[in-house]
VOTI-874465 format. One record per residue: x, y, z of N, C-alpha, C in turn; residue number from 1; residue in three letters. Coordinates in steps of 0.02 Angstrom, whole numbers, plus 50000, padded with zeros to 5 digits. Example, Ala and Ser with C-alpha at 12.3 -4.5 7.8 and 13.67 -1.06 7.14 Angstrom:
<atoms>
ATOM  50660  49716  50390  50615  49775  50390  50660  49835  50390  1  ALA
ATOM  50642  49888  50354  50684  49947  50357  50645  50002  50394  2  SER
</atoms>
This chain:
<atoms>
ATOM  51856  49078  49797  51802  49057  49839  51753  49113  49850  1  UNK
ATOM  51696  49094  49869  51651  49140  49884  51662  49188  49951  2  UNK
ATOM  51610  49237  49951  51626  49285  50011  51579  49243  50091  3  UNK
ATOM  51619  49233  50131  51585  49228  50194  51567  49257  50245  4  UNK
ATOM  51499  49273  50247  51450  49308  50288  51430  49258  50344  5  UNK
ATOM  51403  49321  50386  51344  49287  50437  51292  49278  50433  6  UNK
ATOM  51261  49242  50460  51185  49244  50445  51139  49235  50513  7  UNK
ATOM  51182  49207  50548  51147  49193  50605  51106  49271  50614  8  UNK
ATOM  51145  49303  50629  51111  49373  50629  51063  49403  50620  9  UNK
ATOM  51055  49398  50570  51000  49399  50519  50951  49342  50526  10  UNK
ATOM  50961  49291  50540  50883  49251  50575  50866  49256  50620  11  UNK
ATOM  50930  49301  50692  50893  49293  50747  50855  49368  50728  12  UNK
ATOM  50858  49419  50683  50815  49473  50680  50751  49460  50658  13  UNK
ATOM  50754  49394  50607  50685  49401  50576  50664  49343  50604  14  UNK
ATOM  50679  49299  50655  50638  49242  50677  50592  49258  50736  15  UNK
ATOM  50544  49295  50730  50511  49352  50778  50470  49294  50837  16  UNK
ATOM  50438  49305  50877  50411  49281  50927  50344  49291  50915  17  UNK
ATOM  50297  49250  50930  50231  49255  50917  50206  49321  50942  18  UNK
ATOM  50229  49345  51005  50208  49412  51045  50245  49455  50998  19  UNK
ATOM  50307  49457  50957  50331  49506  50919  50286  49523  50857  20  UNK
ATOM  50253  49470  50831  50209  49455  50779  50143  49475  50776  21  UNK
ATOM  50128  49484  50827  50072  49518  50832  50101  49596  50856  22  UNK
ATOM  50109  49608  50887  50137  49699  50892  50163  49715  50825  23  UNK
ATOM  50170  49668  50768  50187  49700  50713  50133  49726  50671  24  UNK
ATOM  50079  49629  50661  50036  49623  50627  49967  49651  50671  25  UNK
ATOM  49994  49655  50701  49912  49644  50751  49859  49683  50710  26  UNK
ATOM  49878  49766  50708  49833  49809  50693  49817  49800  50596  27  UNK
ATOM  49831  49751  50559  49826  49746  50498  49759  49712  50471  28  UNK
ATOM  49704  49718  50526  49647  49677  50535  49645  49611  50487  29  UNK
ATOM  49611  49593  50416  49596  49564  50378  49666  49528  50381  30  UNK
ATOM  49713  49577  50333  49772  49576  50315  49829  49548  50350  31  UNK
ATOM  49815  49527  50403  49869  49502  50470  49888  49445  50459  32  UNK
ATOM  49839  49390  50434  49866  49353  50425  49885  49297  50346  33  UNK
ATOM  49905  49351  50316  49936  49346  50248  50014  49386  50269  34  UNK
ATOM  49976  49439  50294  50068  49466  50332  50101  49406  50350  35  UNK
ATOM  50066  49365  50409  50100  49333  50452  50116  49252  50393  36  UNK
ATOM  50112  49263  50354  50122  49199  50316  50166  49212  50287  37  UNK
ATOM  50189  49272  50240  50242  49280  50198  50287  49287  50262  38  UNK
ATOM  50279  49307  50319  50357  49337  50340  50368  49264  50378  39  UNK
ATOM  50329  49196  50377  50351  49127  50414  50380  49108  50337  40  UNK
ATOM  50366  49107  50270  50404  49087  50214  50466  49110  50219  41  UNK
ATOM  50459  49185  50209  50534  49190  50220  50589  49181  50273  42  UNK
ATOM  50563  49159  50324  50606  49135  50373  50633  49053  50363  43  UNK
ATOM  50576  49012  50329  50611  48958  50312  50648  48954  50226  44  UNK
ATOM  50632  48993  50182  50681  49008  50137  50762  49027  50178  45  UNK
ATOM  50756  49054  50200  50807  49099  50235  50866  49041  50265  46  UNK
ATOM  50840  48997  50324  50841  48948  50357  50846  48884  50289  47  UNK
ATOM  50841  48879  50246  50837  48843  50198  50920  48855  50161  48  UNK
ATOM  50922  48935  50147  50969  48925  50111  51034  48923  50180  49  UNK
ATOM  51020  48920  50240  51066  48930  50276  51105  48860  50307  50  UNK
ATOM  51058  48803  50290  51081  48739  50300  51097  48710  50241  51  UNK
ATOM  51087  48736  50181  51136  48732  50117  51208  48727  50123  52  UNK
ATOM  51211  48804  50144  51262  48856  50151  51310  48784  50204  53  UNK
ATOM  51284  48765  50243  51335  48736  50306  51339  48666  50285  54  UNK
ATOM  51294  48638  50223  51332  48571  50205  51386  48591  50153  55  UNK
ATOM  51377  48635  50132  51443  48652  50081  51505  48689  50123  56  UNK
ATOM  51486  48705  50169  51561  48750  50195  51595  48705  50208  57  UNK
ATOM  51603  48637  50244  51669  48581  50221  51727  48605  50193  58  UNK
ATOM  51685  48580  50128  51745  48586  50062  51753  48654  50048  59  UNK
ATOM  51724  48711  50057  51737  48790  50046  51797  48788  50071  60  UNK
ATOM  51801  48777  50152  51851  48779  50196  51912  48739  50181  61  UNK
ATOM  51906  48682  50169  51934  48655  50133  52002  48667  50085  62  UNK
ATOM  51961  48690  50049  51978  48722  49987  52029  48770  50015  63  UNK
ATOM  52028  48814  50078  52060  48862  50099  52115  48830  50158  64  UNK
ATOM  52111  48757  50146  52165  48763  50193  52127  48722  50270  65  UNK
ATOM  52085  48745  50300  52036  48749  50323  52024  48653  50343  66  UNK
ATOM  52020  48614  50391  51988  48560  50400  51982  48555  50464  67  UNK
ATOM  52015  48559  50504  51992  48546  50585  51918  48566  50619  68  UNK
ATOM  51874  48520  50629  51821  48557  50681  51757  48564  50636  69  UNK
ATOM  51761  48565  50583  51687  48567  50530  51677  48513  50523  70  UNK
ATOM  51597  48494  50517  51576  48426  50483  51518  48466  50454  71  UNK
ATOM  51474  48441  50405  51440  48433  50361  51380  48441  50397  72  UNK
ATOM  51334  48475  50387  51259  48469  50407  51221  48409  50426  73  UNK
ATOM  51196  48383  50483  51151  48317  50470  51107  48318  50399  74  UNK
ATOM  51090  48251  50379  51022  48274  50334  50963  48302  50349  75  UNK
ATOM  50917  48298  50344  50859  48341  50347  50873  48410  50383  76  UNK
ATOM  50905  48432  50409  50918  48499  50439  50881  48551  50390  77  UNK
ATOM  50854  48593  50439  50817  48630  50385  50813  48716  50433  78  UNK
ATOM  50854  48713  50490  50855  48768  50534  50918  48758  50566  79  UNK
ATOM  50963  48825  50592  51005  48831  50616  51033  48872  50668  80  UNK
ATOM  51047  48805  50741  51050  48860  50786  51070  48900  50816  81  UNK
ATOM  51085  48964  50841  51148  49003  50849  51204  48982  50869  82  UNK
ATOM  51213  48939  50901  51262  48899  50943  51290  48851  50877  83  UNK
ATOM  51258  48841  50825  51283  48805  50770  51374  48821  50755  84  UNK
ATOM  51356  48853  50725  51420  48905  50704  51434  48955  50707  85  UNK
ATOM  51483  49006  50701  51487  49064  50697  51490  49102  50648  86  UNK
ATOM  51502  49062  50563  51489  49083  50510  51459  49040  50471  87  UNK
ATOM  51421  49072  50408  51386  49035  50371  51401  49043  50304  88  UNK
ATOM  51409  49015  50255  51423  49025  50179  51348  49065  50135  89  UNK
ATOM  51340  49142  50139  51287  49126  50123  51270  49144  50041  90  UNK
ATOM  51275  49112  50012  51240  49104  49950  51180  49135  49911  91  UNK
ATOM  51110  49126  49963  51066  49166  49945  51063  49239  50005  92  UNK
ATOM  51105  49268  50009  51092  49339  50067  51075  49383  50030  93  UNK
ATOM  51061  49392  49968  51050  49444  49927  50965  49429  49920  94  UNK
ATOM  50944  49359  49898  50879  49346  49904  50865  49358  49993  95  UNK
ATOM  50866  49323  50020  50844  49365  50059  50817  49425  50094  96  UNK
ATOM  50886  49461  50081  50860  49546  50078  50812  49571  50026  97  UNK
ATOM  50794  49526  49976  50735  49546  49931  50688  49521  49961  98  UNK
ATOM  50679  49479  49974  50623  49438  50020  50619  49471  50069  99  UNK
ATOM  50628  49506  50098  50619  49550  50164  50593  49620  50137  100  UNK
ATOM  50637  49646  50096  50596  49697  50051  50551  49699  50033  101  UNK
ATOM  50529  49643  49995  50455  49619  49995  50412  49617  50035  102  UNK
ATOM  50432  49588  50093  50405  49582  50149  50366  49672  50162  103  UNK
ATOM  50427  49713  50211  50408  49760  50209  50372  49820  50151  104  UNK
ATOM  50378  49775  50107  50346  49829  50063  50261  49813  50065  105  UNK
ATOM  50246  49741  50057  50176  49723  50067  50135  49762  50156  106  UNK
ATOM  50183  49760  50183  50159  49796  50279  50152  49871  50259  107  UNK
ATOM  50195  49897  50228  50165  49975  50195  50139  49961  50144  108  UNK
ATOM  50096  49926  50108  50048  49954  50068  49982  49948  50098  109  UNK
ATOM  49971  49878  50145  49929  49886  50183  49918  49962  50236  110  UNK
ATOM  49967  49981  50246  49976  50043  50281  49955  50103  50266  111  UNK
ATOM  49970  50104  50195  49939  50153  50136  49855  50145  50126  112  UNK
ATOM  49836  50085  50126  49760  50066  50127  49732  50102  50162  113  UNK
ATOM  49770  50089  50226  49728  50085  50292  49711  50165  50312  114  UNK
ATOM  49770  50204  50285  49763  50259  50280  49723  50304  50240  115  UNK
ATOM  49716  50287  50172  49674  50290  50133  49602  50292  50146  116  UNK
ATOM  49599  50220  50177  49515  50224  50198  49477  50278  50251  117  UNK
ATOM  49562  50274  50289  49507  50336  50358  49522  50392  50334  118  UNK
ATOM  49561  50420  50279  49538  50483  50253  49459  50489  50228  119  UNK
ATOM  49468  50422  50181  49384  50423  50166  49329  50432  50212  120  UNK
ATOM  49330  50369  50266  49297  50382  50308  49282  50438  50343  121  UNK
ATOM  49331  50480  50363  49343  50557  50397  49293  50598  50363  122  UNK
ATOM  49305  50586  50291  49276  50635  50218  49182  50609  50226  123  UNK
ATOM  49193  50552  50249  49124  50526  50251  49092  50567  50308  124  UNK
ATOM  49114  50555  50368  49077  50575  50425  49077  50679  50427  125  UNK
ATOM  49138  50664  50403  49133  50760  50383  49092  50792  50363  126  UNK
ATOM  49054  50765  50291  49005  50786  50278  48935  50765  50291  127  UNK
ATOM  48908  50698  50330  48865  50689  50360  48837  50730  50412  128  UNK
ATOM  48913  50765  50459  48914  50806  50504  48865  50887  50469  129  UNK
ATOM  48909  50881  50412  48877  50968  50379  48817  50960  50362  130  UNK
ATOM  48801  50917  50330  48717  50896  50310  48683  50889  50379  131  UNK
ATOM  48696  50882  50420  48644  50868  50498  48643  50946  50502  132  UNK
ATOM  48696  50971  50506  48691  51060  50552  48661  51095  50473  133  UNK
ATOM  48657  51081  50446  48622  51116  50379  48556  51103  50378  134  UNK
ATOM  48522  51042  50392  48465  51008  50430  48437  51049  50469  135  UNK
ATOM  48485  51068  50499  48440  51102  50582  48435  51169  50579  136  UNK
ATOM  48477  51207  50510  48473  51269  50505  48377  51284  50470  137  UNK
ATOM  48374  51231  50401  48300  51227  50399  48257  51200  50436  138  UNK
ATOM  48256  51198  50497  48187  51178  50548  48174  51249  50551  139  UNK
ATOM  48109  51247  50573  48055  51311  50572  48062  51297  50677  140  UNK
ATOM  48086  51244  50687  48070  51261  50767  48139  51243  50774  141  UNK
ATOM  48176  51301  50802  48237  51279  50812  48277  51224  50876  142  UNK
ATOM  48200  51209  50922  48222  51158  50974  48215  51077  50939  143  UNK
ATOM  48158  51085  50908  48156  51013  50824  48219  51003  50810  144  UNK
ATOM  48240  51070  50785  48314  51061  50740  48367  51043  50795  145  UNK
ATOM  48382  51054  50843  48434  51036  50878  48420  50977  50902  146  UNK
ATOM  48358  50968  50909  48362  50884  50946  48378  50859  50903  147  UNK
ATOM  48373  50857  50811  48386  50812  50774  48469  50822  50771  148  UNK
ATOM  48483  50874  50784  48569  50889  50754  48579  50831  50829  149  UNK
ATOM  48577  50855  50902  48595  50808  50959  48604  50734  50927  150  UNK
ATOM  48536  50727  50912  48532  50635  50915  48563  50612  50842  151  UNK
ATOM  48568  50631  50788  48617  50622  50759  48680  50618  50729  152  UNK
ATOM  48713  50671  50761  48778  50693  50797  48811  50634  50847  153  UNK
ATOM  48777  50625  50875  48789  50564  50941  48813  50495  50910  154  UNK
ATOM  48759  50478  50835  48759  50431  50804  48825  50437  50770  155  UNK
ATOM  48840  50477  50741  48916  50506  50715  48975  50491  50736  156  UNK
ATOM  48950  50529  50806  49005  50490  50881  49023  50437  50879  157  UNK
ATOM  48972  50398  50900  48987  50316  50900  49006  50269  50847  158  UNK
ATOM  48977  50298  50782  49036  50285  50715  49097  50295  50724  159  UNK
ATOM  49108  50334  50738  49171  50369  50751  49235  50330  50818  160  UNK
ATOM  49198  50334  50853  49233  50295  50903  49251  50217  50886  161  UNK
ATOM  49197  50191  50853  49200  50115  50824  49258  50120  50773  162  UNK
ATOM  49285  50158  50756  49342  50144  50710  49401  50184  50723  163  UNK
ATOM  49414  50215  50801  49443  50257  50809  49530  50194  50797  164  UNK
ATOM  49521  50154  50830  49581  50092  50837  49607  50075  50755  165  UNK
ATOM  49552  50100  50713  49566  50071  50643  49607  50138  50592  166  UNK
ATOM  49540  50160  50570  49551  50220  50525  49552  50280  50537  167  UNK
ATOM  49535  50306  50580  49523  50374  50612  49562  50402  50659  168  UNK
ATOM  49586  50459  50664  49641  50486  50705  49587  50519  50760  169  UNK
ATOM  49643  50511  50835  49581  50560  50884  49551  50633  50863  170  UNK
ATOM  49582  50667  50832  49566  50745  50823  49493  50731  50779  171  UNK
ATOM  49502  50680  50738  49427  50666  50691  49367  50649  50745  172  UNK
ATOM  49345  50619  50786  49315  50596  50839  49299  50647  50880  173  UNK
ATOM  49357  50694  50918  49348  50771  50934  49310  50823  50928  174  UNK
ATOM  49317  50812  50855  49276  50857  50806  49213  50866  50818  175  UNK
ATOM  49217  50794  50802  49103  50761  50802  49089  50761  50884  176  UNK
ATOM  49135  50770  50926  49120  50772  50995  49087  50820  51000  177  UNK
ATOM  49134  50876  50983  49137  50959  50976  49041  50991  50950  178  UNK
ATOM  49039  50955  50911  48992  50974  50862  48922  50930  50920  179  UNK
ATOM  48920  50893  50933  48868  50871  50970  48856  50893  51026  180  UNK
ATOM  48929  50924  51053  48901  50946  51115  48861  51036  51117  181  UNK
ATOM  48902  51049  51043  48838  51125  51022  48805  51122  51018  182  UNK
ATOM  48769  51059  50995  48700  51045  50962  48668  51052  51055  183  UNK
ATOM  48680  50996  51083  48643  50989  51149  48632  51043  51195  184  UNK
ATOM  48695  51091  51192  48704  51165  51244  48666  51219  51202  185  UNK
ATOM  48664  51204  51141  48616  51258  51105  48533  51241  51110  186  UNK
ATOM  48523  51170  51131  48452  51154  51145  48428  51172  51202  187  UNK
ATOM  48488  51160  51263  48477  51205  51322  48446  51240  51318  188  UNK
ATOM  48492  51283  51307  48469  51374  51299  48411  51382  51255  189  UNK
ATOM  48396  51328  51212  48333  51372  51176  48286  51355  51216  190  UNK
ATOM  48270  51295  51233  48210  51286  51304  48211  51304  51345  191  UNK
ATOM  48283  51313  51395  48237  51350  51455  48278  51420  51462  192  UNK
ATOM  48299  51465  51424  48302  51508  51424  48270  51562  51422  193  UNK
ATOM  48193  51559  51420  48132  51579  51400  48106  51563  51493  194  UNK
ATOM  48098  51508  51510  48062  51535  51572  48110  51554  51616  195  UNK
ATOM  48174  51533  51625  48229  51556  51673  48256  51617  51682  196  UNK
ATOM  48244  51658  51632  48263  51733  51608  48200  51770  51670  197  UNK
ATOM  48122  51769  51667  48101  51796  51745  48129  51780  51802  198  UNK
ATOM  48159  51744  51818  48191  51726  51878  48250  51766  51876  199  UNK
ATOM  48272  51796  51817  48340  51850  51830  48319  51908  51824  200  UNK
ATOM  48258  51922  51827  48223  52008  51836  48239  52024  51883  201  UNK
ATOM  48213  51981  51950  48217  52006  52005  48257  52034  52035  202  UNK
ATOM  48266  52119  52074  48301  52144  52082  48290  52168  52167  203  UNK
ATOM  48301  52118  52215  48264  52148  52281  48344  52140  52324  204  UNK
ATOM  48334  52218  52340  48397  52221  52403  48421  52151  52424  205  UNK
ATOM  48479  52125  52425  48508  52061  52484  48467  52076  52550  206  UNK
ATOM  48479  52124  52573  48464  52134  52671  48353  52120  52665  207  UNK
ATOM  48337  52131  52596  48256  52099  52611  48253  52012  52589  208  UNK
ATOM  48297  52003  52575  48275  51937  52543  48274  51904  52606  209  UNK
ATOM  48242  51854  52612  48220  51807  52685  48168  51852  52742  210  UNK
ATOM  48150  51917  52730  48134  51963  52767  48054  51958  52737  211  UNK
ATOM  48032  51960  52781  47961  51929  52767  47927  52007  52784  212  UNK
ATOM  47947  52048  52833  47937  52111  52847  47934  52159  52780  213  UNK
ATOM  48000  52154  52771  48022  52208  52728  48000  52170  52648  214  UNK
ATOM  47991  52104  52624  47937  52128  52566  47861  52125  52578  215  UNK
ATOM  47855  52101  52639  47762  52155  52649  47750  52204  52656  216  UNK
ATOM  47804  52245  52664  47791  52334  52647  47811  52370  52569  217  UNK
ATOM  47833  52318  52524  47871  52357  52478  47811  52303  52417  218  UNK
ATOM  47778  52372  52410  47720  52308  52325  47762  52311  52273  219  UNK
ATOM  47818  52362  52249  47858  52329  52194  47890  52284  52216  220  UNK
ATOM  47913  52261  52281  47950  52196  52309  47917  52113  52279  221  UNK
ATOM  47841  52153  52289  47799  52095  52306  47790  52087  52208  222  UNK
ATOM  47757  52104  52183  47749  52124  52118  47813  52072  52075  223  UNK
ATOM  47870  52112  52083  47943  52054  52063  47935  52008  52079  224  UNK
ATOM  47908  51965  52136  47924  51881  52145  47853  51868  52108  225  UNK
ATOM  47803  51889  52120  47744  51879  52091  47756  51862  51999  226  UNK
ATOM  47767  51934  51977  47792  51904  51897  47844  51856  51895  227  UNK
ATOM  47890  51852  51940  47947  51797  51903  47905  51729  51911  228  UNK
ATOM  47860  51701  51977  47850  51648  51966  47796  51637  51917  229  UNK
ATOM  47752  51682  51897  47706  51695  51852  47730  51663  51783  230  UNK
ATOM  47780  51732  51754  47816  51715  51716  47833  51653  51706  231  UNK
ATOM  47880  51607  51744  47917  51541  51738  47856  51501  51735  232  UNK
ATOM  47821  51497  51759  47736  51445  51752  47725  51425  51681  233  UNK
ATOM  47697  51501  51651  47694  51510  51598  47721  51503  51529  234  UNK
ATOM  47781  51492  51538  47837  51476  51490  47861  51400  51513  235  UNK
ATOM  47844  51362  51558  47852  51294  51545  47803  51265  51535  236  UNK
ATOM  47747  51274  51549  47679  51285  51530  47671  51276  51448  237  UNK
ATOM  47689  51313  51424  47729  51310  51336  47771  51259  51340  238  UNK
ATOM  47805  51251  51339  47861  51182  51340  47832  51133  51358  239  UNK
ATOM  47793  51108  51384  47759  51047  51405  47708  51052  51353  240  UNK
ATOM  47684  51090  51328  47653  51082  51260  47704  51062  51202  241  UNK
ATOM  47724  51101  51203  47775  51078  51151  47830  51028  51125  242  UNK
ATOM  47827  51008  51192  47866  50931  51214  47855  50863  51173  243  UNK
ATOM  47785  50878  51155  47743  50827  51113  47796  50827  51042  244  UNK
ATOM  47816  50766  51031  47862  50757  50984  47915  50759  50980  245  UNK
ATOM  47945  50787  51033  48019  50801  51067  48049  50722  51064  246  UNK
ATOM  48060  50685  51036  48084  50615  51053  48135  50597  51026  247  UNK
ATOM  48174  50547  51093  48234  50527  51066  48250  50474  51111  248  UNK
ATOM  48267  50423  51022  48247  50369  51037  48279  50316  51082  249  UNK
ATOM  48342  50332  51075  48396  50306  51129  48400  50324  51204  250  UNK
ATOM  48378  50273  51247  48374  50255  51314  48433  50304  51331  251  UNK
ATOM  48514  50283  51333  48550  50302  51351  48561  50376  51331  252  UNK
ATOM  48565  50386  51264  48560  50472  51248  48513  50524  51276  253  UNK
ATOM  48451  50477  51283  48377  50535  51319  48426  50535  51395  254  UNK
ATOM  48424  50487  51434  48447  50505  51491  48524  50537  51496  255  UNK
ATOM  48564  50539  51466  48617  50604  51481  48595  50649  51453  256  UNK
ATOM  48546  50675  51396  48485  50749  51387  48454  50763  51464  257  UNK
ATOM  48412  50706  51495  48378  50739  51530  48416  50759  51609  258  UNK
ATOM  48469  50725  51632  48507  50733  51662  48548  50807  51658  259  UNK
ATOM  48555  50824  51591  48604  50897  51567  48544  50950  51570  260  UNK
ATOM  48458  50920  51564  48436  50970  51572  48401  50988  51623  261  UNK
ATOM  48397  50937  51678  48371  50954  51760  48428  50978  51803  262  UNK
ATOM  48479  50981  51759  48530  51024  51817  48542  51097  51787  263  UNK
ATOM  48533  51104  51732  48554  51174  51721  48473  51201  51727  264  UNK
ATOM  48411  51191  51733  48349  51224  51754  48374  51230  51829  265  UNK
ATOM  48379  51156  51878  48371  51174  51957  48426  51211  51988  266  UNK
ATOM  48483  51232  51947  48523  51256  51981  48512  51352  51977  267  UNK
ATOM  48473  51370  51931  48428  51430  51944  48362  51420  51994  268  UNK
ATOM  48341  51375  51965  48260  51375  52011  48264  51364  52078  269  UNK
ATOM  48319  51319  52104  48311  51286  52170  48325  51362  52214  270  UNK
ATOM  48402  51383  52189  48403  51466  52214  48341  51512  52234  271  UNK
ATOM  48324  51515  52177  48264  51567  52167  48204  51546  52220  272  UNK
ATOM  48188  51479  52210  48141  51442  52261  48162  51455  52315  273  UNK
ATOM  48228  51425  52341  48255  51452  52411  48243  51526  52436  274  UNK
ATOM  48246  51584  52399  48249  51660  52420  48180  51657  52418  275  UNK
ATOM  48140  51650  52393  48070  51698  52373  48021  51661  52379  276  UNK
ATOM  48011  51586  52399  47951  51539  52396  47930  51545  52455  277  UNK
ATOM  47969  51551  52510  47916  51562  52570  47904  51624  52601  278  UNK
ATOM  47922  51667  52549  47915  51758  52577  47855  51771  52585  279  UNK
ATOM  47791  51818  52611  47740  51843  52605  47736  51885  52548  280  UNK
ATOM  47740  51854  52493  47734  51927  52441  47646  51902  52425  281  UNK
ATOM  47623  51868  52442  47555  51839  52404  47499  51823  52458  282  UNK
ATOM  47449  51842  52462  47414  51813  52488  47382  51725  52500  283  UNK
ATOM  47382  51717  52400  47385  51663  52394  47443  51618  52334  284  UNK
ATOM  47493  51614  52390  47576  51585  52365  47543  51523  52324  285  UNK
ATOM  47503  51514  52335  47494  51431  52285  47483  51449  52222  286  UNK
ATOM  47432  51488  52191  47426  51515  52141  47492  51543  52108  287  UNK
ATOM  47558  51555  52134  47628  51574  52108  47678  51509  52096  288  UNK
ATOM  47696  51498  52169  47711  51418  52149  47679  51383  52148  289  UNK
ATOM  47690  51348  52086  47667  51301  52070  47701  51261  52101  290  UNK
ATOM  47795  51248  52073  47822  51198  52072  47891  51207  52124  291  UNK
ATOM  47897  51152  52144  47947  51127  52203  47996  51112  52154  292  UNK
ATOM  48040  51104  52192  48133  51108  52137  48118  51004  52125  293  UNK
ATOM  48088  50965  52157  48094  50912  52158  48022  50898  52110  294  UNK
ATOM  47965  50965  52095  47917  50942  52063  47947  50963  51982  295  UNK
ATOM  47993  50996  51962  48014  51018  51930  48093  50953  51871  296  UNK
ATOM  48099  50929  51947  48158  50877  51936  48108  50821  51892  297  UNK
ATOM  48052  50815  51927  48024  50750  51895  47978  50757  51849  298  UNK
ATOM  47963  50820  51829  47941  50845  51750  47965  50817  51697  299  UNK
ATOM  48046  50856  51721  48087  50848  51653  48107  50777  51650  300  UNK
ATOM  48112  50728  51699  48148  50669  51710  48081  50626  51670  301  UNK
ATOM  48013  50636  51688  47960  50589  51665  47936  50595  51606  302  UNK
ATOM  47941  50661  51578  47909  50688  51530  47946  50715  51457  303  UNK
ATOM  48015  50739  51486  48048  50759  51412  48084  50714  51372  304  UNK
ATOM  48080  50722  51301  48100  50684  51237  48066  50624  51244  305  UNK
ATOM  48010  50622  51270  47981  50550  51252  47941  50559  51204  306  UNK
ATOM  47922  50591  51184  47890  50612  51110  47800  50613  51115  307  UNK
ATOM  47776  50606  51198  47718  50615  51197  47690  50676  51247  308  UNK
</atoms>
């Protein structure tokens, strides 16, 4: 006689639950549901040969001696339920385990794809990344060049993130984070590092600052606040010229630019304004300041990267 196995076993492993079926297939996009088709075949192959198996065990048993308590499969039976029996004759358990092999072998090749592609992809955005910062190395104005590295860097980003669930590992995404946020902190510094630098000349004792006395007796006192606000005039003065063309075109990207760049200007200027804007160093303070930390806020807020 033949060898008798279980099988129940073995269907309650592969008769998965719709919620199991998707935590398998889920992430196989396209491919999910061709997964999910071969592995419902082989469950009724499986289930097929297993109500075979139990109209023939009768006479197997039979054969061994064996008659009390077995009967024969109804007809049409075509599934079997644990509570059925406790053994099964199984006949095809060898197909099966090929059919499952199969199975899993088609879920890793998709796997292999999938992997495949976000190397590509990675390879793709990798070098899009080097061609932008290679871009910005030939601009003749290096604040040109970084706005273009910023705003297309960003674009990178959001590629990037759009397939982070698919093909792309977090460290790839990181990367292009990494790289955009140099681009933007290096635009910083090239704009207002130029007028913010007079505002760090100034070198007046702590015990005169607020002392309205002690810098109306001291003309190098007076002289220092005089050039720094001079200075800073003058060099945004330039930048508001130069602003012309500065554009970028995304609503949401210009405003986290102009946001990153009214706080790192007012958090020097507002200082500096606070110590030295209402001192007597000038006869006529208007001609020095110009600008209020709030006329300054709404410069950059109305006026930068709009491209006019």
């Amino acid at each position: 006689g033949g060898s008798m196995l279980v099988l129940l076993d073995a269907l309650e492993k592969i008769k998965w639950s719709d919620t199991q079926l998707g935590e398998l297939f889920g992430g196989l996009g396209e491919e999910a549901e061709a997964a999910t088709k071969a592995h419902a075949a082989m469950v009724d192959r499986v289930e097929a040969a297993a109500a075979m198996a139990l109209t023939r065990l009768p006479n197997k048993l039979k054969s061994h001696g064996v008659t009390n308590g077995i009967h024969a499969a109804p007809t049409g039976v075509s599934a079997v339920a644990p509570s059925t029996s406790a053994a099964l004759y199984a006949i095809q358990v060898v197909e099966m385990r090929e059919m499952y092999k199969d199975a899993s072998s088609h879920i890793q090749r998709i796997e292999r794809k999938r992997q495949k592609l976000g190397e590509y992809v990675a390879e793709l955005l990798e070098s899009a990344a080097a061609h932008v910062t290679a871009s910005v190395a030939r601009c003749k104005d290096e604040r040109v060049g970084r706005i273009y590295g910023a705003v297309n860097m960003h674009v990178l980003v959001a590629a990037a993130k759009g397939r982070l669930d698919g093909e792309l590992a977090q460290a790839d995404v990181d990367e292009l984070v990494k790289l955009e946020r140099e681009h933007r902190t290096s635009l910083l510094q090239r704009i207002w590092e130029p007028p913010l630098q007079h505002l760090s000349h100034v070198h007046i004792p702590s015990s005169l600052v607020g002392s309205g006395t002690g810098i109306r007796k001291s003309r190098d006192n007076r002289h220092q606040v005089k050039d720094a606000f001079s200075g800073f005039n003058n060099e945004l003065d330039k930048i508001l010229v130069a602003k012309v063309g500065w554009k970028v075109q995304d609503d949401e990207l210009r405003g986290e630019m102009v946001e990153e760049h009214t706080s790192w200007v007012l958090r020097v200027y507002e200082a500096f304004y606070r110590n030295y804007a209402s001192l007597p160093f000038s006869r006529h303070p208007d001609k020095y300041v110009r600008f209020t930390p709030d006329g300054i806020r709404g410069i950059i807020q109305d006026q930068l990267f709009r491209g006019d």
